[in-house]
N, C-alpha and C positions, 0 to 999 in steps of 0.2 A: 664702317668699312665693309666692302662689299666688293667681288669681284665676278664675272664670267666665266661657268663649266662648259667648253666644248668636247662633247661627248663623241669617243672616236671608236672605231672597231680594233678586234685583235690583227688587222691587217695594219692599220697603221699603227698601233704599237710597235708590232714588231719592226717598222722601217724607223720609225723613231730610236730603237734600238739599236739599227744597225748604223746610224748616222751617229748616233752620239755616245753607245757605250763606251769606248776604247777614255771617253773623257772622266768615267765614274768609277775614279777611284778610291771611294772611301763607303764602305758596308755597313749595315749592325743591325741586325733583331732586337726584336722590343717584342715585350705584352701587352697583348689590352684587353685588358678581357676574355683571356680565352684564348685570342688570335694573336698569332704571330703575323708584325708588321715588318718587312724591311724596308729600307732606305738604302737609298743609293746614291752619291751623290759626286759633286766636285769641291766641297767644299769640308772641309775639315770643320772649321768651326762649326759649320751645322750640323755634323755630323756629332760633336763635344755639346752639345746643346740637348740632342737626339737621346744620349745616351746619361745627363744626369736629369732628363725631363723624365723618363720611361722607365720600367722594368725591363732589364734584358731579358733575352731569353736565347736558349740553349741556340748553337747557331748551325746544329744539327736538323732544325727543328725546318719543316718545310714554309713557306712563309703564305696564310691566307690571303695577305694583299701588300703589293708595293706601291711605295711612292719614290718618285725618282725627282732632285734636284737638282739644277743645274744653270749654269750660267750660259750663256749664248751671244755673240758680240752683235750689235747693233740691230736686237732684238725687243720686242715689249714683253712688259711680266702678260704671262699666260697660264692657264692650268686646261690641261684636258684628261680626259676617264673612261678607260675603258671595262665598263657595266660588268663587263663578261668574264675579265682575269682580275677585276678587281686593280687595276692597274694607275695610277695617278704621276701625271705629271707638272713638275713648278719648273716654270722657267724664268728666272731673271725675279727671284721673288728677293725682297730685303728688309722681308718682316718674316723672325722665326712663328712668332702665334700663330699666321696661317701655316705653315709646316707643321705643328701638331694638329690642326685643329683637322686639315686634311688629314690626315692621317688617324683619327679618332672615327672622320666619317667616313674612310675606309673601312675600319672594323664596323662601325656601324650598321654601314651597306649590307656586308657578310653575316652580322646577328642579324639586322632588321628580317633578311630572305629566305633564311635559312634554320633560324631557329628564336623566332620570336621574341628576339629582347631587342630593345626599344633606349634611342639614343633623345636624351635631355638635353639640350646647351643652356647650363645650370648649375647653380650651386646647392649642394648639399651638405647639411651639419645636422649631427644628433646635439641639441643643445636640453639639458633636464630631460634624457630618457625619452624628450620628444625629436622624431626625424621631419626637420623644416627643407623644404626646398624655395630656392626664390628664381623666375624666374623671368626674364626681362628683354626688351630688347637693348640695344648698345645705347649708353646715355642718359640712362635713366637709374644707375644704382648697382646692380646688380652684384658687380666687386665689391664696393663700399659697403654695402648692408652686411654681405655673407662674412666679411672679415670682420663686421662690427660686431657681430652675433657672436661672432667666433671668440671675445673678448670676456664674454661670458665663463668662467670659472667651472662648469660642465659642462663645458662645448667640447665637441670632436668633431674632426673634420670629414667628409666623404672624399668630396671633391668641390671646385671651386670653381667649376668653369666645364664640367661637362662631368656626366655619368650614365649609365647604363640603366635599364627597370626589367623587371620580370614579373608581370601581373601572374596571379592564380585566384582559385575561390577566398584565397586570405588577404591579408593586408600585402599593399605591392614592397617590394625590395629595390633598393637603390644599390649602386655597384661602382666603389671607383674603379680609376685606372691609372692614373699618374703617380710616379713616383714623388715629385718635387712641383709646386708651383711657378705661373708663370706672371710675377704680378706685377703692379704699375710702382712708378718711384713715387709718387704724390699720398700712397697710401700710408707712408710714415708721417705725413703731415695731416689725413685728415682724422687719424687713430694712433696717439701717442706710442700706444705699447706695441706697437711694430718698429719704433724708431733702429732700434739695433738691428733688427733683421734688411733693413733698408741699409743701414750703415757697413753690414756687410759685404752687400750686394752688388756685384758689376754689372751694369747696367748698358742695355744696348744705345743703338740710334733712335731708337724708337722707346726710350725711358722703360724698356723693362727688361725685367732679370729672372732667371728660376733660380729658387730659391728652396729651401729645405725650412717649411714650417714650423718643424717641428724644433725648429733652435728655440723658440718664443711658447707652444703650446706642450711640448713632452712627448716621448716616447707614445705614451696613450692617447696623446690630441690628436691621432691621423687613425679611422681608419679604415677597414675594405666598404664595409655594407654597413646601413640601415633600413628600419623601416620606416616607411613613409606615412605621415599622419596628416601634415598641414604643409599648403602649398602657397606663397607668398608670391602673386605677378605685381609687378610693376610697370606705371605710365608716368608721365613727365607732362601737367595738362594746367599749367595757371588758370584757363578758361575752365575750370570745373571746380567747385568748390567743394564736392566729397573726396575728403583726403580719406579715408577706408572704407570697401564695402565688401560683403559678403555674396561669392558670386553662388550659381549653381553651376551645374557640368554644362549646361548649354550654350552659359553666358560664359562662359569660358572657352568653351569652346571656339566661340564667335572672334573671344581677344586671340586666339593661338594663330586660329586662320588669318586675321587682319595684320599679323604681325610674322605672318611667315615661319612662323613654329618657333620664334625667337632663335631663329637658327640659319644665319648667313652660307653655312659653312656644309649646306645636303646638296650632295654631289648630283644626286638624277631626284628630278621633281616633275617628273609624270603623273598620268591620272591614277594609277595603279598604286606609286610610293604617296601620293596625298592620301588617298583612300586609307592605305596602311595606317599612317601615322592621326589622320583624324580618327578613328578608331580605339587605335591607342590611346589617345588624351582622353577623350570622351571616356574608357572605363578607367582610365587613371584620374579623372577629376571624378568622379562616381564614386571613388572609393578615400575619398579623401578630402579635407576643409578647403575651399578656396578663399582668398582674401585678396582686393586691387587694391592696393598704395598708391597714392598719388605722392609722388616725391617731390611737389616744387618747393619744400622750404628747408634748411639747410640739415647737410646730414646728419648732425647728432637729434635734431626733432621727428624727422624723418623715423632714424634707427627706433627712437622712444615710440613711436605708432607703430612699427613693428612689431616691438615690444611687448606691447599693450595686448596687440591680437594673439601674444603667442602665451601672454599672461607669465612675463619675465620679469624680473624687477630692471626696472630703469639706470 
């Protein structure tokens, strides 16, 4: 899934504001990292979605970046951003995932510019004292493996669908930011021991729910940071018959660029934020194992090569 940023100045923000505030009536701060996000919106439910997805935060607190939601009558889904106040708009959107995910790359925008940490669209687990990331484009695995891992008996979770990094001269730092999961309903069927966490779960139009992981993994299965050791990408390629290989940082690098940083959801992709972010990977695969999965055969064989590279028991 994939959509179109049109990128607008703080002059048409502000006339967007004045067309459609008096419709935004429901508020709320959240954390992410650091940053205070708000939401603004018309819709209540998204707004109950906003606030068991997130960390609140103090509503004192001045807000890094907004995102504004909203409905519009005989209008198309749109998103537009403005660079400058950090400002994001959904109009007519009726999938909550992009509301957070926007809203993740808001903050990320604000760390990426401003103080050098660096957004993953990925999952992250300390599973055996080792910090694994996997990370993929849409299709090819990405949920399914990290919550197969996660089945693992000293598994903890980061995050499962986006986290933050902080390189230095040492090993890199991974960083969640979500409060609760936002996961698929099929996930109970193709991994038993989530069936009760599915069974909980109200579920939207679009088969998923947030959820509180920690009903199935414990108080200690979730949590802020780890360190980063081995990094797991995934392809989806029957025409190749290497189901694992061991890449370097350049051959990695090559998959990130071809695949758009596995990351639908970066708001401005100018020469300046590519530069950024190839950078980034490049000393973040430098500093760390890489490994391609080819996932075309079914996911518990798949999850067991996984495995194997991370040196797990099966």
């Amino acid at each position: 899934m994939s959509y179109f940023v049109e990128l607008i100045g703080p002059e048409e923000k502000d006339r967007l504001f004045e067309v459609y505030g008096a419709q935004l009536l429901y508020t709320s701060k959240v954390e992410i990292y650091g940053c205070c996000i708000k939401i603004l919106t018309d819709s209540e439910a998204t707004k109950n979605k906003w606030e068991d997805n997130f960390y609140s935060a103090d509503e004192n607190t001045r807000s890094h970046g907004r995102i504004i939601v909203l409905s519009v009558p005989d209008a198309p889904f749109s998103v537009k951003y403005d660079s400058y106040t950090k400002t994001a708009f959904l109009f007519n959107v009726d999938y909550y995932g992009w509301v957070k995910s926007i809203a993740l790359a808001v903050a990320g925008d604000v760390l990426e510019d401003e103080h050098h940490i660096y957004s993953v669209h990925g999952a992250m687990i300390e599973v055996e004292r080792l910090g694994v990331s996997i990370i993929a484009p849409s299709g090819t695995g990405k949920t399914t493996h990290s919550w197969g891992l996660l089945r693992n008996p000293t598994a903890r979770l980061v995050s499962d669908d986006w986290y933050f990094v902080r390189l230095s001269s040492r090993e890199p730092l991974a960083f969640g930011s979500e409060k609760n999961t936002y996961i698929q309903a099929d996930i109970g069927k193709i991994w038993n021991e989530y069936g009760r966490l599915v069974d909980k779960a109200q579920f939207d139009q679009r088969g998923r729910a947030i959820v509180n992981v920690r009903w199935i993994v414990g108080n200690g299965g979730v949590i802020p940071m780890a360190t980063m050791h081995k990094i797991i990408l995934l392809k989806r390629d029957p025409s190749d018959e290497n189901i694992v290989r061991k890449l370097d940082a350049q051959e990695a690098i090559q998959y990130m660029l071809a695949q758009n940083f596995c990351n639908p959801h970066q708001l401005v992709k100018d020469q300046r934020k590519i530069a950024l972010r190839t950078n980034f990977f490049k000393s973040l695969f430098e500093q760390t194992d890489v490994y391609l999965v080819n996932t075309t055969s079914t996911p518990q064989v798949s999850q067991n090569e996984i495995r194997s590279v991370l040196s797990l028991k099966k």
